[in-house]
N, C-alpha and C positions, 0 to 999 in steps of 0.2 A: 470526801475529797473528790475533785470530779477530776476526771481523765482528760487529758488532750487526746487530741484527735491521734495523733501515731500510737500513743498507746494502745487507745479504742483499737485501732484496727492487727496492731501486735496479739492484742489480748485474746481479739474474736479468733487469729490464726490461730492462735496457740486452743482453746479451747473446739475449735475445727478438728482438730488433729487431736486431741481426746476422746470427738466423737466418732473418729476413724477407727482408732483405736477399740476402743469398744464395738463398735458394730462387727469386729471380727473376732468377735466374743462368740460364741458359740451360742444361741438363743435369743443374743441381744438385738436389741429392737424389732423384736417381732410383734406385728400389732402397735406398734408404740407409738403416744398420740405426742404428737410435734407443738411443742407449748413454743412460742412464739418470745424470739428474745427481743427487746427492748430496741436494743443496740447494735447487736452483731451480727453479719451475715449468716446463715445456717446450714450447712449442707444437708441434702434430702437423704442424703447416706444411711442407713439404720433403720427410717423410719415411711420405705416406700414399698407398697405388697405390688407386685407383680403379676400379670395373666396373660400367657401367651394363648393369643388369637389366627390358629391357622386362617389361611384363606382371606382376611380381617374382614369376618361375613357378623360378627357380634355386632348387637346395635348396644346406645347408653344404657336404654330402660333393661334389657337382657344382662348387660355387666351389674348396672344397678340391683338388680332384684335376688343377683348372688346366682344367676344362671352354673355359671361356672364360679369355683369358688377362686379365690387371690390365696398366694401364697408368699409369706416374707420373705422379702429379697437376703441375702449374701451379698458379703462386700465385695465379690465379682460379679451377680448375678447381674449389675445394669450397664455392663458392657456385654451384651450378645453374638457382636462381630455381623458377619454376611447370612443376613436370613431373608426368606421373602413373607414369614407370618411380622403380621400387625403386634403391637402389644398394647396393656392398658395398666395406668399407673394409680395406685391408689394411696391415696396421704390425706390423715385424721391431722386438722391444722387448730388448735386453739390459742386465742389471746387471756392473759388473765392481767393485762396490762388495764390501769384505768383509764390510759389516752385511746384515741385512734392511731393504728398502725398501717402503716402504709410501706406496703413491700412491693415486689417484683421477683416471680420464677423465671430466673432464668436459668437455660439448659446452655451448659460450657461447650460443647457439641456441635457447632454450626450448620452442617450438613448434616439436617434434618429434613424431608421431605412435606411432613403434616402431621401436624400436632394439633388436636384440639380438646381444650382444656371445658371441663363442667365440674363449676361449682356447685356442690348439693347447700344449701345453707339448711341451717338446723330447723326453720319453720317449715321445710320440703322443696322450697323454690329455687332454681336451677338456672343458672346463667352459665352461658358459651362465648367460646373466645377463642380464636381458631389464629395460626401463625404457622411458619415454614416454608419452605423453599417452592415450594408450588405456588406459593400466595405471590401476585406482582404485592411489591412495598406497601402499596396502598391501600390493599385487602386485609393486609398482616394487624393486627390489633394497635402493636407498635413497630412503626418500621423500623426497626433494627436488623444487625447483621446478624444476628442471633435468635433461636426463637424466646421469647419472652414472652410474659404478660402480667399484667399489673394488677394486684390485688389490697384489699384495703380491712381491717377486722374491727369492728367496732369493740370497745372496751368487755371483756366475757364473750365472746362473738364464738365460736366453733363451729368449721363448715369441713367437708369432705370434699378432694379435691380429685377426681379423676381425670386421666389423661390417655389420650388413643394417640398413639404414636407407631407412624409407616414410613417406612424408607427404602429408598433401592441401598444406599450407603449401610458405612457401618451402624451395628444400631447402638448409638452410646449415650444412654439414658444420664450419666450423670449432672444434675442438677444442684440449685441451692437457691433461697430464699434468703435475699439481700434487702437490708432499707431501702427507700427510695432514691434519697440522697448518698448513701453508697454506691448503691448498683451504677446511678450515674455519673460518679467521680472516677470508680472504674475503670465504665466505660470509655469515658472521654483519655483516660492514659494507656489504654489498649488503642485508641483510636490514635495518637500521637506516636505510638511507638509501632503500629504498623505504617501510619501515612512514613515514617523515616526509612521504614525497609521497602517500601514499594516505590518511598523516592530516588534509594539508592538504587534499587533495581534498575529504575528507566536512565538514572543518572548514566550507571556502570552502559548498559545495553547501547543508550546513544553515543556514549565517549567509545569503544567501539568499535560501533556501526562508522562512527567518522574518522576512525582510525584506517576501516577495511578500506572507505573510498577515498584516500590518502595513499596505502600502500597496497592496495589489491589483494594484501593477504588473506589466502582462506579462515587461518585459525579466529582472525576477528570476527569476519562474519558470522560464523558457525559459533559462536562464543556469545556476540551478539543476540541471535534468533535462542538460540539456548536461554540466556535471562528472559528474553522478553514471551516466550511460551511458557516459562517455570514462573512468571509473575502472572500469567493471567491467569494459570492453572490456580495455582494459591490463594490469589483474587477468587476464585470462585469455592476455593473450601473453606474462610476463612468469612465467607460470605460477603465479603464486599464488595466482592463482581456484580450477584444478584440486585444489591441494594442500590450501585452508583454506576457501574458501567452498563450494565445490560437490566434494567429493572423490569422492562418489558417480554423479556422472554424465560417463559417458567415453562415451557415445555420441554420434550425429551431432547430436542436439543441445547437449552440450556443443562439440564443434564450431565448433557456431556461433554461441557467443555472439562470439568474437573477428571477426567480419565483419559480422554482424548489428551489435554493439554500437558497431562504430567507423562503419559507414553511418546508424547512429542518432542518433549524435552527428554527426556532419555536416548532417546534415538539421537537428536542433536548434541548430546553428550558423548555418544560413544564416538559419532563423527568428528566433535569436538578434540579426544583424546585420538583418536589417528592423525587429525594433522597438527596438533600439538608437538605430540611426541616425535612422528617424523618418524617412524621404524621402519620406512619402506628400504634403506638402503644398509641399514645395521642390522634392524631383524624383520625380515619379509616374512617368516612364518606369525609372528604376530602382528603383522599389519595385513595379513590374510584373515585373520582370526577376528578381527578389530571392524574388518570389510565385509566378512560373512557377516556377522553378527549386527551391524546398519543394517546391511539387508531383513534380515530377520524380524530388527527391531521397527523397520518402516512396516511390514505386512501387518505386524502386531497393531501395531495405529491406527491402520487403514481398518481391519478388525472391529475397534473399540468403536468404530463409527455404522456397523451392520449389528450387530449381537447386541442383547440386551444391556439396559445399562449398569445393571447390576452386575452380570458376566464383564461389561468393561472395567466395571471398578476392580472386579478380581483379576482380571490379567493387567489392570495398571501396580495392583498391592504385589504381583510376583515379579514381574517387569521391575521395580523397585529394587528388590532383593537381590536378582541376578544382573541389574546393572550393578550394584554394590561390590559383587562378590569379583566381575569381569573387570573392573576398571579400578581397581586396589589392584587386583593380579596386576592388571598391566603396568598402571603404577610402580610396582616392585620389579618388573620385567624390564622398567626402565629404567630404573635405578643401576639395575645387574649389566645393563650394556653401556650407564655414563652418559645418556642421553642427557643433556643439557635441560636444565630445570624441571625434571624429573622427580626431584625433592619436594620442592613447592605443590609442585601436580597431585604426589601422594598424599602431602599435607590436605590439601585445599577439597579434595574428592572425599578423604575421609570424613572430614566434619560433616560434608552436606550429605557424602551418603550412608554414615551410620545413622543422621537424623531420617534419613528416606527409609531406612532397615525398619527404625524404633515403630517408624507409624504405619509401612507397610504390616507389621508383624502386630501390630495393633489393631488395625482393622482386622485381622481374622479373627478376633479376641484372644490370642496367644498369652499379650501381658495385659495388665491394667491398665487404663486409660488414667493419664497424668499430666501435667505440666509438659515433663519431656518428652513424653510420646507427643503429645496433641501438637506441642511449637518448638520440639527438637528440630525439625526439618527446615522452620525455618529462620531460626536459630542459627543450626549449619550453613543453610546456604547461606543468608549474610557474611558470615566469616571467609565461605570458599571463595564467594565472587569476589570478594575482596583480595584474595590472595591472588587467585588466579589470574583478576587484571594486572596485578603486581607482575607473575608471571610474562603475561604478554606483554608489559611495559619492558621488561627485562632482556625479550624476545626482541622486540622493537627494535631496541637498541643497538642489536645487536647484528640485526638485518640493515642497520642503517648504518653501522662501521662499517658493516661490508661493501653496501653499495656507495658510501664515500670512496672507500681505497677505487671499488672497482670505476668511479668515476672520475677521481683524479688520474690515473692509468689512460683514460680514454680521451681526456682534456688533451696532454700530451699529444697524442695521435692524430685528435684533431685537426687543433690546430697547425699541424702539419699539412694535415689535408686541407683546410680551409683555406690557406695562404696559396695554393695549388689553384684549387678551385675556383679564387675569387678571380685570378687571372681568368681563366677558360670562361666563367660566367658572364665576363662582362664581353668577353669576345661573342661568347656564342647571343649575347642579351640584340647585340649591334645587329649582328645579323638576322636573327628572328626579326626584332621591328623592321628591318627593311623587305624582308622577303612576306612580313606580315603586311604590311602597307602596302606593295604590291599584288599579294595574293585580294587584298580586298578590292584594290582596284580592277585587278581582272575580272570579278565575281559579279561587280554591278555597271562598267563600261564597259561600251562597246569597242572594240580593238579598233578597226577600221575609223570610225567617226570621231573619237572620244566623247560622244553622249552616253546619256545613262542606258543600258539593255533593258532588256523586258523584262529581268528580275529586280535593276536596280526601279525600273518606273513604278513598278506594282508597292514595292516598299516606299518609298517616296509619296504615292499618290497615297496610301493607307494613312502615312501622316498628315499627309495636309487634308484629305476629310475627317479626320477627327476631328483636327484644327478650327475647320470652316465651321464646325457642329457647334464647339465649344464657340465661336465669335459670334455666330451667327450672320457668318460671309456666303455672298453667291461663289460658286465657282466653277469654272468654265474646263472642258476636254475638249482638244483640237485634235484630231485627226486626221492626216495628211497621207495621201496616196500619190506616186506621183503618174502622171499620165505618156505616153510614151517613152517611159527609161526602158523597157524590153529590145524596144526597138535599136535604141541608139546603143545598148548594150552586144545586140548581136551583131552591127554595122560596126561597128571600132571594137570590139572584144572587152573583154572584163576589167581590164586593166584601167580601161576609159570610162565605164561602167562604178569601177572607185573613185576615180576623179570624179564621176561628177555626183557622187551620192555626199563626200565629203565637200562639195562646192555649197550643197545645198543644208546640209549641217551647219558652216560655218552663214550660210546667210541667215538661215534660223536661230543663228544666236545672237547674231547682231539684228534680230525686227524684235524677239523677245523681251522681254522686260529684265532686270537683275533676279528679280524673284521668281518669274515662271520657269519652271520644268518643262527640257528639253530632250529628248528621246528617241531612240530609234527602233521600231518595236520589230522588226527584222525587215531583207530583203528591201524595199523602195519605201515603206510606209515609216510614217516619223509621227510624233507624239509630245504637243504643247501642252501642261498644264498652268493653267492662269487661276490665279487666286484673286479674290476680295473684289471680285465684276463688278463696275456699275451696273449698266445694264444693258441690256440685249443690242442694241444697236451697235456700243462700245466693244461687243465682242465679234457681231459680225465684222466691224473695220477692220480687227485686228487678224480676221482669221480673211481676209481679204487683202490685205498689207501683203500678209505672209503669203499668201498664192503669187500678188505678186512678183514677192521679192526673187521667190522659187525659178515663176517664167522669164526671167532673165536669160540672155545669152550667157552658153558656158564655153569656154574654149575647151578645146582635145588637148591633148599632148599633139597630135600632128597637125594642129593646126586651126584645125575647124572649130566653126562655130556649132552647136546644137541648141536646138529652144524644145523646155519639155512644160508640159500643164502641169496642174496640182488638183485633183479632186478634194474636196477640205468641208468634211461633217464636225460639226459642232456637237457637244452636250452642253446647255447651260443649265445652272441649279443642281440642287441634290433634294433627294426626295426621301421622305422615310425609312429608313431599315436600307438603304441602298450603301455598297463597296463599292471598292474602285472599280473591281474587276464591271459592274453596273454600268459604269462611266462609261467604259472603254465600248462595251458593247455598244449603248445610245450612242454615243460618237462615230462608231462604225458603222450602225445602221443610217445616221444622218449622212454617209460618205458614200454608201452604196446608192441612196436614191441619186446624189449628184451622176455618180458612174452610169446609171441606167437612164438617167434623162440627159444631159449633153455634156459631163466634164467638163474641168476647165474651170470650176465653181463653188460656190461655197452654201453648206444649206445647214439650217440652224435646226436644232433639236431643243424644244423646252421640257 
């Protein structure tokens, strides 16, 4: 009768754990050659000799040739724990199937360093096949998260299978020899059931993170960065850092992200549990304790990034422990003062951190490497993170009755004050714009004249050469000096001296155009800008008009007539890379020759 597949694979457990059983038989499977089953995966359990390789200075043909002899493993002996010797594994494989068998060794173990596997076949010939954490993916035999490699027994086939195996990690040999199609049905629902925990992880960390920049609160943030360093830590023991986020870096700093990454998250855990908990104002001696101890636990990190990485995996496996043992205390510590969700807290820490205890205390090889050890941890944390945003959703809530009441309370007040205010606002709004309107007008007209000053000209003429740049327009700087106002200034006094500077403003506005700029650039000199010039002829007319609209008779206040000149420099055109401030000069210099040859006249500048 044939089996369906669940049985098949019920059956092979069940007979797994017969050969568990046995191998801790005292004697049992010593030497014992490993017949090849048909059907069901095989543990390597019983049937693997071991030779530890101080220094790992043994080459193959030296293991090979029985240099040192191999000794049969104990059903502890292929969990080692923190060593820095090499080992080498030895397994007698035969088929007495009459198909071809097609298997895959793989080691349960992920954080393996370098594994390379030689098959001896029975005719002497030797094939290699090299896998582990040092290998980039595509080096590795089969890029898997795992070290593997795939082997194939022809019908009677018997081959010898040695393996050298080096780590800075724990060293957890245990292994098993799965069909083909097993191994990768497996695979692919281990691959399903972490892509769902490392979905929840970023899920949990960004809902959050977008919580913190919502309400500013510490304990999200810190809650936050906490998942998202305990996911990429795990990502990297579980091997699927190496393989999909980071496949290119197999040096010492890939290394260490898995010791760095998991001491990182601890630190953010204990920060975590101080502003959770909140004991600064109920119990200050343990949010002293909670404060030292961040401390402590940041040096430690910074640590795991200088010292070997093998030293950083041990001070992350006690780091572990004594975060376990400090944040249950506190835990209970808050329980005992009625801190608010203090329950949850102890729930939610214990799960994830007796799973952190089982595999800290694992890697030293204290217990056996199992199920619970190897995915207690992250086992636990699934469940904690869970609870624990349950927590801070709770928390949430709870911070946001409070800042309801306190801002209904404030709405009130408000709008008291508001109805105040709007009064005063719109009085004070009146007054601003008019004392604003005025202050601008003081800043760029001239008090005495009402033309533009020599601040408001210089802003004014910057716009209109851009202008002229962009059109591709001439245009023209008048520059006007006037020629005896000294005089008439010191004969009738100052007073008669504004009369007639404002005589000569107001004729300047009426010879100018709507669109030229009109100015007075201090004292007697005054400043026409004209835009869009035909040409040079139409500019000397106009800077000729204007002289002499200027020489006209002015009356006094007492009576008198006075006649004054105009010396009047031109600039026409604009020339390369040239400002205003450019203009004003050429304009002045064309005003000075008139001044030094006879006044009274107008000289053009190109």
């Amino acid at each position: 009768m044939r089996l369906l597949p669940g049985g098949c694979r019920l059956a092979s457990r069940c007979f797994a754990f017969i050969w568990l059983l046995l191998a801790a038989l005292p004697g049992w499977g010593a030497d014992r050659l490993l017949v090849l089953d048909e059907r069901m995966a095989q543990p390597l359990d019983g049937f693997v000799s071991l030779l530890r390789d101080p220094g790992g200075e043994l080459t193959f043909e030296q293991v090979r040739s029985g240099t040192k002899p191999f000794e049969p493993s104990g059903p502890g002996d292929l969990h080692q724990g923190y060593t820095p010797d090499a080992f080498w594994m030895r397994i007698d494989v035969a088929s007495r199937s009459s198909e071809r068998l097609d298997r895959i060794l793989e080691f349960t173990y992920s954080y393996l360093d370098d594994i390379s596997l030689y098959r001896v076949n029975a005719d002497g010939t030797v094939e290699r096949m090299r896998s582990g954490r040092t290998l980039a993916p595509a080096d590795r035999v089969v890029a898997h998260r795992k070290p593997v490699f795939p082997l194939s027994f022809e019908p009677g086939e018997r081959a010898t299978l040695y393996l050298r195996i080096s780590t800075h990690a724990s060293m957890t040999l245990n292994a098993r020899l799965a069909p083909t199609f097993e191994f990768y049905e497996d695979s692919d629902q281990e691959y399903v059931w972490l892509a769902l925990y490392f979905g929840m992880l970023v899920a949990l960390g960004a809902y959050n993170f977008l919580l913190f920049l919502g309400t500013r609160q510490r304990s999200f943030l810190l809650y936050s960065l906490f998942v998202f360093s305990f996911g990429i830590a795990a990502s990297s023991m579980n091997g699927l850092g190496p393989l999909l986020l980071w496949p290119g870096m197999v040096g010492e700093w890939g290394n260490r992200i898995l010791p760095t990454g998991y001491t990182l998250s601890a630190t953010l855990a204990v920060m975590f549990a101080r502003s959770f908990l909140n004991m600064r104002r109920i119990a200050p001696r343990w949010d002293k304790v909670l404060s030292v101890m961040a401390v402590c636990w940041w040096c430690a990190t910074l640590v795991t990034l200088l010292v070997p990485v093998q030293d950083a995996l041990k001070i992350m496996s006690v780091m572990g422990v004594l975060t376990t043992a400090f944040l249950i205390t506190s835990g209970i510590a808050g329980i005992r003062y009625r801190i608010p969700a203090a329950r949850i807290y102890l729930l939610a820490w214990l799960l994830l951190l007796v799973g952190a205890a089982l595999l800290s205390v694992r890697n030293f090889g204290w217990i056996p490497s199992n199920f619970f050890t190897v995915y207690g941890l992250q086992v636990g944390s699934a469940i904690e993170m869970v609870l624990l945003s349950f927590g801070l959703a709770a928390r949430f809530n709870e911070l946001k009755r409070q800042k309801e009441q306190a801002q209904r309370e404030l709405v009130l007040s408000l709008q008291r004050q508001e109805r105040e205010l709007e009064h005063r606002v719109a009085q004070r709004t009146s007054e601003l714009e008019v004392a604003k309107a005025e202050l601008e007008r003081r800043v760029v007209k001239d008090p005495l004249t009402g033309l533009y000053n020599r601040y408001g000209l210089m802003i004014h003429l910057e716009k209109v050469v851009q202008r002229a740049r962009r059109r591709d327009e001439r245009l023209a700087v008048i520059l006007i000096d006037l020629d005896g106002f000294k005089s008439v200034n010191d004969q009738y006094g100052h007073e008669a001296g504004d009369v007639l500077l404002q005589a000569v403003a107001h004729r300047l506005q009426l010879e100018a155009r709507e669109s030229d700029c009109v100015a007075r650039m201090g004292g007697d000199e005054f400043v026409v800008v004209t835009e869009n010039v035909v040409s040079e002829a139409s500019v000397l007319e106009i800077g000729q008009r204007l002289r002499e609209a200027i020489t006209q008779p002015v009356t006094m206040p007492s009576g008198d007539s006075v006649w004054i000149g105009a010396s009047v420099g031109i600039c026409a055109g604009l020339r390369d890379g040239e400002a205003g401030c450019d203009l004003i000069r050429r304009a002045d210099e064309a005003m000075y020759r008139v001044k030094r040859a006879r006044k009274n006249d107008v000289c053009l500048l190109v």
